[in-house]
C-alpha positions as a Markdown table, in Angstrom:
| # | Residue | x | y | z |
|---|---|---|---|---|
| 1 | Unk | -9.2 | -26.1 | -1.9 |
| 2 | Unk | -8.9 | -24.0 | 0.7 |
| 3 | Unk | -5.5 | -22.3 | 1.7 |
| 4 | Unk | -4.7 | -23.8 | 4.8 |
| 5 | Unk | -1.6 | -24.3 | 6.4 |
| 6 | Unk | 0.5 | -26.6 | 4.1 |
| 7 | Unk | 2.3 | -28.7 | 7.5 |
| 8 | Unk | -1.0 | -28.5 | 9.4 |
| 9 | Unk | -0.5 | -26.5 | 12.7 |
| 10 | Unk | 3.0 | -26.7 | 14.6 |
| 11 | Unk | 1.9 | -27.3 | 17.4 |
| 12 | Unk | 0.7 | -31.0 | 16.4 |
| 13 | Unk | 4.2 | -31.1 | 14.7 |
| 14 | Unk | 6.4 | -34.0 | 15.9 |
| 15 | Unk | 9.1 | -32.1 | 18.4 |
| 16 | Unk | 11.9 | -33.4 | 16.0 |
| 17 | Unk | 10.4 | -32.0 | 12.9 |
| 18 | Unk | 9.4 | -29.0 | 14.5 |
| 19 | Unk | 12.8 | -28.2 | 15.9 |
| 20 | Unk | 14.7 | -29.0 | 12.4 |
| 21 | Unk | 12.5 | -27.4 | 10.5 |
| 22 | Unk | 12.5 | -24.2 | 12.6 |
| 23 | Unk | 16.9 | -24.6 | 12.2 |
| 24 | Unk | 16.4 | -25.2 | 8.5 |
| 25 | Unk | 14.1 | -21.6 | 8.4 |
| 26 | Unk | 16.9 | -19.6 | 10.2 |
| 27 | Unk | 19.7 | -21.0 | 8.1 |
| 28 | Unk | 17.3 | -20.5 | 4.8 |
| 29 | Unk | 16.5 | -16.8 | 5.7 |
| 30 | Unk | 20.4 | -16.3 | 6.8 |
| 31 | Unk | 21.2 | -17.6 | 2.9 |
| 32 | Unk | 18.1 | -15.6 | 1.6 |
| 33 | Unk | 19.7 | -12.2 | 3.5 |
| 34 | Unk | 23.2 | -13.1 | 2.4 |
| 35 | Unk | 22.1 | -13.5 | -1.1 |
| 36 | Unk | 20.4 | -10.1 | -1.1 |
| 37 | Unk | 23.2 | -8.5 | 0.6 |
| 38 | Unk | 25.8 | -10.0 | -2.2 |
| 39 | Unk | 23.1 | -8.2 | -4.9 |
| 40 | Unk | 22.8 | -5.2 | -4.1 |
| 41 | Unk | 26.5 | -4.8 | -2.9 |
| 42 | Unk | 27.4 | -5.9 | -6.5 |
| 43 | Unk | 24.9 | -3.3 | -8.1 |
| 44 | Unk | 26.3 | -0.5 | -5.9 |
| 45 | Unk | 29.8 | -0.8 | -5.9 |
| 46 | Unk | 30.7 | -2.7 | -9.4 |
| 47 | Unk | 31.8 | -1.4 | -12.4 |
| 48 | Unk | 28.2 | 0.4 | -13.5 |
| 49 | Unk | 29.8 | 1.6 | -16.5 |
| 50 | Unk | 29.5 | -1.8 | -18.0 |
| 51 | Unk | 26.6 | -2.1 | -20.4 |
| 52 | Unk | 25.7 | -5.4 | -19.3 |
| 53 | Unk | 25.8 | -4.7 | -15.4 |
| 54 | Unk | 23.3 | -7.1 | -13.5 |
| 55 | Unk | 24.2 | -7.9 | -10.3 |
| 56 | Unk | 26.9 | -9.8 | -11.5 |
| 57 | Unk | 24.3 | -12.6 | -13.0 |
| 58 | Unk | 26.2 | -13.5 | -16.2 |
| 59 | Unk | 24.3 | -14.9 | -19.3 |
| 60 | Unk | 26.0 | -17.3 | -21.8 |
| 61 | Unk | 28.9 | -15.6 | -23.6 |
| 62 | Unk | 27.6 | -16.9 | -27.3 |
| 63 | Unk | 24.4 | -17.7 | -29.0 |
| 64 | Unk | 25.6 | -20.9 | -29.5 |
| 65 | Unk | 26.4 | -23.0 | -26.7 |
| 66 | Unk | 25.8 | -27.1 | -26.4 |
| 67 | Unk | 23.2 | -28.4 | -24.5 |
| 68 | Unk | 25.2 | -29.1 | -21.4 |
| 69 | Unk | 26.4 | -25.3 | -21.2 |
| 70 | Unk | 22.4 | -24.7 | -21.3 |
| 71 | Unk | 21.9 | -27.2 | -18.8 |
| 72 | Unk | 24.2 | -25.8 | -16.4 |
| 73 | Unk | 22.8 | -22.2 | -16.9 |
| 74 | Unk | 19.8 | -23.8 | -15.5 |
| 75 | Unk | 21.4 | -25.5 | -12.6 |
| 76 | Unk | 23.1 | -22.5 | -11.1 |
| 77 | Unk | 20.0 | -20.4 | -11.9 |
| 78 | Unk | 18.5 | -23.0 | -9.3 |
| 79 | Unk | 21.3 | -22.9 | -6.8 |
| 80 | Unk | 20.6 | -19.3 | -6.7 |
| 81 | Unk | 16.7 | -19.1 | -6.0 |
| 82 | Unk | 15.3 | -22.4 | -5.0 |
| 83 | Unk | 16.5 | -21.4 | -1.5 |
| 84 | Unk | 14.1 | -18.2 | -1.7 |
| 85 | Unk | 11.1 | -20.9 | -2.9 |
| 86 | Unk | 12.0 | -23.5 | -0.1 |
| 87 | Unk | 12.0 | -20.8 | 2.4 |
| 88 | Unk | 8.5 | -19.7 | 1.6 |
| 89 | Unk | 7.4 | -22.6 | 2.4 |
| 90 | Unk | 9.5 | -23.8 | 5.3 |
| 91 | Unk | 7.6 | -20.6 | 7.3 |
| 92 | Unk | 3.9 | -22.2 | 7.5 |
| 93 | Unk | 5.3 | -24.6 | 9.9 |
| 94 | Unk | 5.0 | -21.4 | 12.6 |
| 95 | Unk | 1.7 | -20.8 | 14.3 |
| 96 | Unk | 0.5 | -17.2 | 13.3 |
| 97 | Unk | -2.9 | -15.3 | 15.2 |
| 98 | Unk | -5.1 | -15.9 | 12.2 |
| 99 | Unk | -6.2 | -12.5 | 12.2 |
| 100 | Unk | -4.1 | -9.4 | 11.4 |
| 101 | Unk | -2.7 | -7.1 | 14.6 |
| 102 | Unk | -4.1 | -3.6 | 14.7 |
| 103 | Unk | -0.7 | -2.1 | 13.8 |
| 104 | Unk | -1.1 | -4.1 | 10.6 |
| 105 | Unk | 2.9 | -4.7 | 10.8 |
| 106 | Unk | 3.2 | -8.1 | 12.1 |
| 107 | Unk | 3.1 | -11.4 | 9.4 |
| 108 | Unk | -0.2 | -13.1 | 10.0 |
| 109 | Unk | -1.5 | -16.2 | 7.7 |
| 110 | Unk | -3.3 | -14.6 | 5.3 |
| 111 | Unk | 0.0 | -12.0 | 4.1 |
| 112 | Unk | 1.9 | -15.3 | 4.4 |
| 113 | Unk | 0.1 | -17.3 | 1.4 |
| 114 | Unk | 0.1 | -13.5 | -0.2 |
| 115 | Unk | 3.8 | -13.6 | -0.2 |
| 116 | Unk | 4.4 | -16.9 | -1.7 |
| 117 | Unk | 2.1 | -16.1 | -4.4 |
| 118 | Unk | 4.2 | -13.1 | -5.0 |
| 119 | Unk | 7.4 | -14.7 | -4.4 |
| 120 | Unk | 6.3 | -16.9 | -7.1 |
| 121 | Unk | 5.7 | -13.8 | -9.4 |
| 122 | Unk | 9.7 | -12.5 | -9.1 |
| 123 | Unk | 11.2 | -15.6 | -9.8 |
| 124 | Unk | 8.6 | -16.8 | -12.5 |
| 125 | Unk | 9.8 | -13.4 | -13.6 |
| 126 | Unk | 13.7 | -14.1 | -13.2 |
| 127 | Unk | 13.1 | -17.0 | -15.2 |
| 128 | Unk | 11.9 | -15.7 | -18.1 |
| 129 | Unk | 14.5 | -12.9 | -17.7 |
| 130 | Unk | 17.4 | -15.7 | -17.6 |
| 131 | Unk | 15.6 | -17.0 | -20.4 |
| 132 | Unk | 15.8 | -14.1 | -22.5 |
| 133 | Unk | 19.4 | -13.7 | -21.3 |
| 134 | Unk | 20.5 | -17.4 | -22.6 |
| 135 | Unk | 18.8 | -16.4 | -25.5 |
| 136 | Unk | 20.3 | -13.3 | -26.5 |
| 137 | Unk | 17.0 | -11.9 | -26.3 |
| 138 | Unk | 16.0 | -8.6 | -25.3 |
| 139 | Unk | 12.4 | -6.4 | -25.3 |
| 140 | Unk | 14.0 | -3.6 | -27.0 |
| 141 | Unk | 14.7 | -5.6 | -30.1 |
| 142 | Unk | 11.6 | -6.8 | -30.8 |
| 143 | Unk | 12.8 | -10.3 | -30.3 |
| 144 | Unk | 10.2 | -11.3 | -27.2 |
| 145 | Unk | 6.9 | -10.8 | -26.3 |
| 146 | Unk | 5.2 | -8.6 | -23.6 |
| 147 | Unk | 2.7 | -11.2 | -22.7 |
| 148 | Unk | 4.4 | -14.0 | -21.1 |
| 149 | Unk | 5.3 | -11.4 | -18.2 |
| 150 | Unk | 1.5 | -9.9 | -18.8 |
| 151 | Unk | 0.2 | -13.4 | -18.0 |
| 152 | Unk | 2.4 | -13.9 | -14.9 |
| 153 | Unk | 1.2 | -10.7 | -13.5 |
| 154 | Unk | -2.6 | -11.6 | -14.2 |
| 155 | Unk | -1.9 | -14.6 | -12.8 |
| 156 | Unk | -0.4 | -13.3 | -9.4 |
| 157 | Unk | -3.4 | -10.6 | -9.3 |
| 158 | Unk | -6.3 | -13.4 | -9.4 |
| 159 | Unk | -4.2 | -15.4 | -7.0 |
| 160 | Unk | -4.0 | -13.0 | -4.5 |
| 161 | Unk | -7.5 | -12.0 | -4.5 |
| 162 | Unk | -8.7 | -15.5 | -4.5 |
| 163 | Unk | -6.9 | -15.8 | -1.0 |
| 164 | Unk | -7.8 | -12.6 | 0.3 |
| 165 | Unk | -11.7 | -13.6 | -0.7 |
| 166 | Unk | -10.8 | -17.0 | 1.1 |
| 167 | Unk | -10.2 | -15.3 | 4.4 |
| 168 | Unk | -12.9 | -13.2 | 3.5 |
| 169 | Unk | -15.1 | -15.6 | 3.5 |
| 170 | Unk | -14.0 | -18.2 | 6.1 |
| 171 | Unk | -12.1 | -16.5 | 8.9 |
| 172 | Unk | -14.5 | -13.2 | 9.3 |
| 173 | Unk | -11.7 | -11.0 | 8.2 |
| 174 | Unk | -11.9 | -8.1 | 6.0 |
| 175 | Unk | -9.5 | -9.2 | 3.5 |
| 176 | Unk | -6.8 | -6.9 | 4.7 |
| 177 | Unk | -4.0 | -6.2 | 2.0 |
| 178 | Unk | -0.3 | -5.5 | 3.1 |
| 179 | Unk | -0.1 | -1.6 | 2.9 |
| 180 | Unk | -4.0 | 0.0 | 3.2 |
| 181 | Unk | -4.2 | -1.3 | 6.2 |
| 182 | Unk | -0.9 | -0.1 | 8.1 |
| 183 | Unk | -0.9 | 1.9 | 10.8 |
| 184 | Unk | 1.6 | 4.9 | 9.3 |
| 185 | Unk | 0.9 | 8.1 | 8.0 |
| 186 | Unk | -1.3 | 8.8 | 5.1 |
| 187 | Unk | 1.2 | 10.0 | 3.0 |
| 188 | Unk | 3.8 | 7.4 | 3.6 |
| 189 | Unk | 1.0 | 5.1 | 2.8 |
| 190 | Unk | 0.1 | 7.0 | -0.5 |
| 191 | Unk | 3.8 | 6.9 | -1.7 |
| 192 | Unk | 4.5 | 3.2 | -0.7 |
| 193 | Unk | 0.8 | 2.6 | -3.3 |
| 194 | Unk | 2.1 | 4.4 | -5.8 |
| 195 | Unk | 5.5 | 2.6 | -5.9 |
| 196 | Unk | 3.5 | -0.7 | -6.6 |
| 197 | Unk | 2.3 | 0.7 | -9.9 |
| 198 | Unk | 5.6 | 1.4 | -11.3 |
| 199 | Unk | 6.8 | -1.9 | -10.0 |
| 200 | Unk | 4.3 | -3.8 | -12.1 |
| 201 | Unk | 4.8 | -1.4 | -14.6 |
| 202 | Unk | 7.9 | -3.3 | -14.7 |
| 203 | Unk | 7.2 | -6.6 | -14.6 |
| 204 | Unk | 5.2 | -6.1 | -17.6 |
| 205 | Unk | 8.4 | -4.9 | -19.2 |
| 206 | Unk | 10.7 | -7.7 | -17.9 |
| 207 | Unk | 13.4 | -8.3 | -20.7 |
| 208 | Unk | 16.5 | -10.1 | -20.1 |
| 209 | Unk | 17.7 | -8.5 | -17.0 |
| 210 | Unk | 16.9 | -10.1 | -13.4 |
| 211 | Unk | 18.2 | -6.9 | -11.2 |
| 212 | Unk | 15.0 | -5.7 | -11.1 |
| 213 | Unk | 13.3 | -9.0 | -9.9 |
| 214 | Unk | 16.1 | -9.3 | -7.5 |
| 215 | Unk | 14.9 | -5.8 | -6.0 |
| 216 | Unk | 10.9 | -7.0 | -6.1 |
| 217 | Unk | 12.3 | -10.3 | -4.5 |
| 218 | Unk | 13.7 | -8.7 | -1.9 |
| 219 | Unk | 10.7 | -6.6 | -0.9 |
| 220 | Unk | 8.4 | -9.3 | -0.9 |
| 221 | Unk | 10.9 | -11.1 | 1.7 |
| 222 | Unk | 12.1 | -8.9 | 3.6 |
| 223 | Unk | 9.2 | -7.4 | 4.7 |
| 224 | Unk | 8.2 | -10.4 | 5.8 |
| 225 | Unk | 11.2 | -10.5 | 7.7 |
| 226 | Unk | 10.9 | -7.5 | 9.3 |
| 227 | Unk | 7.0 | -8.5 | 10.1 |
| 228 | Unk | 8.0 | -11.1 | 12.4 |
| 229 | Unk | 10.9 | -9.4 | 14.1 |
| 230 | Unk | 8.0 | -6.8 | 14.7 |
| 231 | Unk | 5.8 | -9.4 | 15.7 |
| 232 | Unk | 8.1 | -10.8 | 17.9 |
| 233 | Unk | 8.8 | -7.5 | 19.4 |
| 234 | Unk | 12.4 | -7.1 | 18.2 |
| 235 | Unk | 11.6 | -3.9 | 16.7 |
| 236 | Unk | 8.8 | -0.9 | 17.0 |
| 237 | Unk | 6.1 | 0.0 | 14.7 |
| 238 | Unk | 8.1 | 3.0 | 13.7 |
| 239 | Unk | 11.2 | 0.8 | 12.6 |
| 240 | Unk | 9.0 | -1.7 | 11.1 |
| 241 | Unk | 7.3 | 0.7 | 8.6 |
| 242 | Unk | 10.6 | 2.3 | 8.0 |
| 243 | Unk | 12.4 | -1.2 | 7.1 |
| 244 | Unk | 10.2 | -1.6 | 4.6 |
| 245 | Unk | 10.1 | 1.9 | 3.5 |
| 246 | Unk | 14.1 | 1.5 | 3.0 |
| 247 | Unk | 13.4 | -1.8 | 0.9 |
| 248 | Unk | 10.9 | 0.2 | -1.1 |
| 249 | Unk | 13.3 | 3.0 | -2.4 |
| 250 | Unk | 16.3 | 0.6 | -3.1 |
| 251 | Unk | 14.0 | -1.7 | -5.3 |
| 252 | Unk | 12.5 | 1.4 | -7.1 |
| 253 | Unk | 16.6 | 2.8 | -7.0 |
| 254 | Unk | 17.1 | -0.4 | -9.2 |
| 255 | Unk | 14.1 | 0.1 | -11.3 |
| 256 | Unk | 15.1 | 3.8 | -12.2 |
| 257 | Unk | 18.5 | 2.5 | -13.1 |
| 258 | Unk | 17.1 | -0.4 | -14.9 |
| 259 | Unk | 14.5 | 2.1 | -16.8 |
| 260 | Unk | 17.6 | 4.7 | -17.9 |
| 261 | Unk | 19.4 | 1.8 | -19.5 |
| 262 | Unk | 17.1 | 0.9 | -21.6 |
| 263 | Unk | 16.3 | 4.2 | -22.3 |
| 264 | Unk | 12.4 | 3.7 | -21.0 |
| 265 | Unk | 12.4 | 5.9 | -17.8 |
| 266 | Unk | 9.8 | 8.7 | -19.4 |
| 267 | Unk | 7.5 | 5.8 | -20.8 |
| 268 | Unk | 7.7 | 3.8 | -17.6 |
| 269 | Unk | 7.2 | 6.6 | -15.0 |
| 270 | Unk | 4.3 | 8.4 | -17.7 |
| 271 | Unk | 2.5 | 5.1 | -17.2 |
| 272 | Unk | 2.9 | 4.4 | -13.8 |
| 273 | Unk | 1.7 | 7.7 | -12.3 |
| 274 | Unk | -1.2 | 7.4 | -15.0 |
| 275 | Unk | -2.1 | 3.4 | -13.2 |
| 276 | Unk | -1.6 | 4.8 | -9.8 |
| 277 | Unk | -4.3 | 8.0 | -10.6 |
| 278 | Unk | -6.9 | 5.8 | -12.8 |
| 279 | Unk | -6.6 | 2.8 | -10.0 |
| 280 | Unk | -6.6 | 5.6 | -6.9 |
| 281 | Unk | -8.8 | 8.3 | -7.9 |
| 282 | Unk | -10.7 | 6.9 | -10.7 |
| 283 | Unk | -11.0 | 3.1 | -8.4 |
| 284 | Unk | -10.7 | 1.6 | -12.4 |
| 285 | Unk | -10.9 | -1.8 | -12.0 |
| 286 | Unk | -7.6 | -3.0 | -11.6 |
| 287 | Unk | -8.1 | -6.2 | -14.3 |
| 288 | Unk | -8.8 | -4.1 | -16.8 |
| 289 | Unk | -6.3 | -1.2 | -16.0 |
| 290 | Unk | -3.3 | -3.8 | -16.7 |
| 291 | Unk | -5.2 | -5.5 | -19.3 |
| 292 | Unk | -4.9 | -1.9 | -21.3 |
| 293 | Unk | -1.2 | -0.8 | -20.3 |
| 294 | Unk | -0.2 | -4.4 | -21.7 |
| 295 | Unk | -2.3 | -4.2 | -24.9 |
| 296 | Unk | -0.7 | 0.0 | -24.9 |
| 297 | Unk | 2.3 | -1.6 | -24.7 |
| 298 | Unk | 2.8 | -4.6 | -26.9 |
| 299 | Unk | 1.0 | -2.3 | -29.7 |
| 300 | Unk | 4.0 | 0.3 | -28.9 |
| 301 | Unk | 6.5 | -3.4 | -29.0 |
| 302 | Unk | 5.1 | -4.5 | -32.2 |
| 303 | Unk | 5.5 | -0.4 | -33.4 |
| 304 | Unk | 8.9 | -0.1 | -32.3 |
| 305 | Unk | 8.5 | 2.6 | -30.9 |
| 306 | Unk | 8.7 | 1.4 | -27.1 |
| 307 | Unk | 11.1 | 3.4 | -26.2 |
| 308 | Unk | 11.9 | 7.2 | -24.7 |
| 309 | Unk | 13.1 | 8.2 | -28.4 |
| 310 | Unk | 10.1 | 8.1 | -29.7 |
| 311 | Unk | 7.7 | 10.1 | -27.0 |
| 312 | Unk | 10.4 | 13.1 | -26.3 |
| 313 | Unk | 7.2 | 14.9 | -25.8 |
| 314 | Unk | 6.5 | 12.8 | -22.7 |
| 315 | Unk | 9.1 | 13.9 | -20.9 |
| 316 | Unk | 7.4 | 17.3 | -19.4 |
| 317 | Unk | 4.4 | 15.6 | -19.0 |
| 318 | Unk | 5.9 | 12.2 | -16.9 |
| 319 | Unk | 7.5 | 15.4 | -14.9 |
| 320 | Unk | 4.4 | 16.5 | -13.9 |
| 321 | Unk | 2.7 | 13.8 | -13.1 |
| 322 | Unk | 5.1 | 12.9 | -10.6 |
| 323 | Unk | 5.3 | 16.3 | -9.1 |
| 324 | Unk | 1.1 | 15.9 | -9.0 |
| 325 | Unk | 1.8 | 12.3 | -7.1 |
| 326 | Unk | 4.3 | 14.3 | -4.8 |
| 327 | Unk | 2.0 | 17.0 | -4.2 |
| 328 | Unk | -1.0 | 14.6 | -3.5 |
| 329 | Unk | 1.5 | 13.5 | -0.4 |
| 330 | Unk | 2.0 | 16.6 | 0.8 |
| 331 | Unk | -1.3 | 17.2 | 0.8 |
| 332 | Unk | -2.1 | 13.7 | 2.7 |
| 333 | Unk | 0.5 | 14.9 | 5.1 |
| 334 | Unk | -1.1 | 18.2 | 6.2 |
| 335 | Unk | -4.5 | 17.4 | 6.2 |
């Protein structure tokens, strides 16, 4: 089935539908904003001492709680993202050029199915996360699996390239992906890639925490965000590519913060900057590049030995490959 729009174009829209829908968008993305806001102003300026900071998302206070407690988990873990799903979907009712703007900043259909499918990732994610949390669960213990989050990012991948084949294929577009193809400095460009391997990195090490799914959440949406203000002409190229810039470093803030907790910063980074060179500079195939690092690392799980205690010699080395990654920007930036 081909991904077409999912309300058929606007413009044959009834008036009525197409004027409540529209109001139901804008109060959607106001609750969507709000919600981030909230988030992040609890992981800032809360009590971070706490060993179980999460942006103030609270698990279950005993293993053994009644069926209704569970239940009611569930609800409120519903009150707080089925907005972010809804409003996914409430944005195909706007007419978009079908093909992507020169400046590659402004939302156009293709980067709109893209961005469910990846919105679909992070909460899949914060499911299992709240999960795990209800549970008592947590990676580090050995007490879950790495592959239920290796699946969901699999899943995403073929997703994605199925649509971007589609359009391929059907609407005589390249395929254009959200960050090769923005107009922005190379080396901007070349940190913004990189970030996108340690962020999978950590969704394949999703345990029972959803701050970091909050953060991925909130890139995915408001850079869609900040693509239609853009393409409405609300905002320049410049600010465009440094809103989502900004969004960048405070989701990879929370991932570093996440990582240090659970004492997996050396690990994770090591293994990022090694995806980002074998995926850049090698051009491994990407299927099989994640395929490995979640094998590596549910062999590591099963070990237990997933953890920064047990590679103190990958400390020096994680250090220089992220001064390399550094240096490779510089050197983007000057040539």
């Amino acid at each position: 089935m081909a991904p077409r729009p999912l309300l058929t174009i606007a413009a044959n829209l009834p008036i009525p539908f197409n004027y409540w829908s529209h109001r139901a968008h804008a109060f959607l993305g106001l609750f969507v904003l709000y919600h981030f806001i909230y988030r992040y102003g609890l992981f800032f300026f809360s009590n971070k001492n706490n060993a179980d900071h999460d942006m103030g998302f609270d698990g279950p206070t005993s293993r053994r709680e009644g069926e209704t407690e569970l239940t009611n988990h569930w609800i409120l873990f519903a009150q707080w993202f089925l907005p972010h799903i809804i409003l996914q979907f409430t944005g195909f009712v706007f007419p978009l050029p079908i093909k992507r703007h020169p400046d590659g900043n402004r939302i156009w259909p293709q980067y709109r199915w893209e961005a469910l499918v990846f919105s679909f990732r992070c909460i899949s994610l914060l499911g299992l996360a709240w999960r795990r949390k209800i549970n008592k669960s947590t990676l580090e213990d050995g007490s879950c699996s790495i592959m239920p989050a290796a699946f969901c990012v699999g899943l995403t991948m073929v997703s994605a390239d199925w649509i971007s084949l589609w359009y391929k294929s059907h609407v005589e577009v390249k395929g254009n992906r959200t960050i090769r193809d923005l107009t922005a400095p190379k080396w901007v460009l070349y940190l913004m890639s990189s970030a996108q391997f340690h962020a999978t990195v950590h969704c394949l090490l999703t345990s029972n925490r959803l701050s970091v799914q909050i953060a991925a959440l909130t890139v995915v949406q408001l850079s869609a965000f900040g693509m239609t203000l853009r393409r409405k002409g609300f905002i320049s190229q410049k600010k465009g590519v440094l809103l989502y810039a900004m969004v960048l470093v405070l989701g990879m803030i929370v991932i570093f913060d996440d990582l240090r907790r659970r004492s997996l910063f050396n690990v994770a980074i090591f293994f990022g900057n090694v995806a980002a060179v074998l995926r850049m500079y090698c051009g491994m195939d990407k299927y099989v590049l994640w395929c490995g690092v979640a094998i590596v690392f549910n062999y590591f799980l099963r070990q237990g030995i997933l953890n920064d205690q047990a590679f103190d010699n990958l400390s020096p080395i994680m250090h220089i490959s992220s001064w390399l990654m550094l240096l490779g920007s510089c050197y983007l930036k000057h040539s």
